[in-house]
C-alpha positions as CSV (number, residue, x, y, z in Angstrom):
1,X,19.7,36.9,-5.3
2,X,18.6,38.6,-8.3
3,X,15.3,40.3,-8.9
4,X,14.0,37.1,-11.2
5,X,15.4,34.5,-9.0
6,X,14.0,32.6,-6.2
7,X,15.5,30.4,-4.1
8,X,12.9,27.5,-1.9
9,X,14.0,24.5,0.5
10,X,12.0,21.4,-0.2
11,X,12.1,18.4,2.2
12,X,12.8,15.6,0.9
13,X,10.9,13.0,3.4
14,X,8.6,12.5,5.8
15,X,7.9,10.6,9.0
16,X,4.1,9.8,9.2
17,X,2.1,7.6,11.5
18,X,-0.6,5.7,9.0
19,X,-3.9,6.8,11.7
20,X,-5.7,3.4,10.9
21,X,-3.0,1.1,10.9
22,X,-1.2,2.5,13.7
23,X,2.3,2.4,12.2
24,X,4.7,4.9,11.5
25,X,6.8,5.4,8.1
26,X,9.2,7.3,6.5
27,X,8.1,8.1,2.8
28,X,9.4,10.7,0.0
29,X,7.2,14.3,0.9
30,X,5.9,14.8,-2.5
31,X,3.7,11.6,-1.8
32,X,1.9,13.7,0.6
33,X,-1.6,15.3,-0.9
34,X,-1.1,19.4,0.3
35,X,-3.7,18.8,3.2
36,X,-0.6,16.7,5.0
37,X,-3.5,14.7,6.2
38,X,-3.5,12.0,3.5
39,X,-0.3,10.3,1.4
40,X,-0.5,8.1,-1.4
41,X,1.6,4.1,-0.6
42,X,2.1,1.8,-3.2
43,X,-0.7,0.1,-4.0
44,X,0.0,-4.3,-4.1
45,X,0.6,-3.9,-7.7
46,X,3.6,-1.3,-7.4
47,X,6.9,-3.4,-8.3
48,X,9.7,-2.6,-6.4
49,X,8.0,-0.5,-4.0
50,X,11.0,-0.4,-1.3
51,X,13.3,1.3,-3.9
52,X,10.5,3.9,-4.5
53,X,10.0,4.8,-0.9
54,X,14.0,5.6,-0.8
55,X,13.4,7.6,-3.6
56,X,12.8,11.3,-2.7
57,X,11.9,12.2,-6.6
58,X,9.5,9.0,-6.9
59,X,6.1,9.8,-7.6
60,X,2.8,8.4,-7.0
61,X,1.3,6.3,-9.8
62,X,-2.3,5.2,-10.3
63,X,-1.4,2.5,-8.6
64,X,-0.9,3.8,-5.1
65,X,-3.5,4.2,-2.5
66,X,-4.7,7.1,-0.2
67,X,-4.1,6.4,3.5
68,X,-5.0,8.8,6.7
69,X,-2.1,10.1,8.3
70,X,-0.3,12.1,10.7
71,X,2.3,14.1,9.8
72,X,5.1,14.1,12.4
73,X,7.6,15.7,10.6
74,X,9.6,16.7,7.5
75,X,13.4,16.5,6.8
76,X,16.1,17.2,4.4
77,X,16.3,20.1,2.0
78,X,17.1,20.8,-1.5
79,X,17.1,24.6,-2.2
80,X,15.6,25.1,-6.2
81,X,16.7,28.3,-7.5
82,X,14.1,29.5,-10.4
């Protein structure tokens, strides 16, 4: 790699266990808040919110809602080169 270049992996989803609802999920990582102790769902409003969760580049609206979670664990990469 060049001196100006970076390369970074991202994962693409997680597996989380919703800590009030005692359910699991598996949900696009970027609707994670950087804590990894809260995510963002869709919110009753959201249309179509089974495509979104399939989605690894969907993002939260101001629609969705913050939930309590456990993060279990994170898969998938893309590498970004900058």
């Amino acid at each position: 790699m060049s001196g100006s270049s970076k390369e970074r992996s991202l994962k693409l989803f997680s597996v989380i266990y919703f800590n009030l609802e005692h359910r699991y999920a598996v949900i696009p990582s970027n609707w994670l808040e950087s804590n990894k102790e809260v995510c963002l769902w869709p919110g009753p409003k959201t249309k179509n919110p089974s495509k979104l969760v399939k989605d690894p580049n969907s993002k939260p609206d101001r629609t969705f809602k913050k939930f309590s979670i456990r993060l279990i664990k994170s898969y998938g990469t893309k590498c970004l080169i900058s």
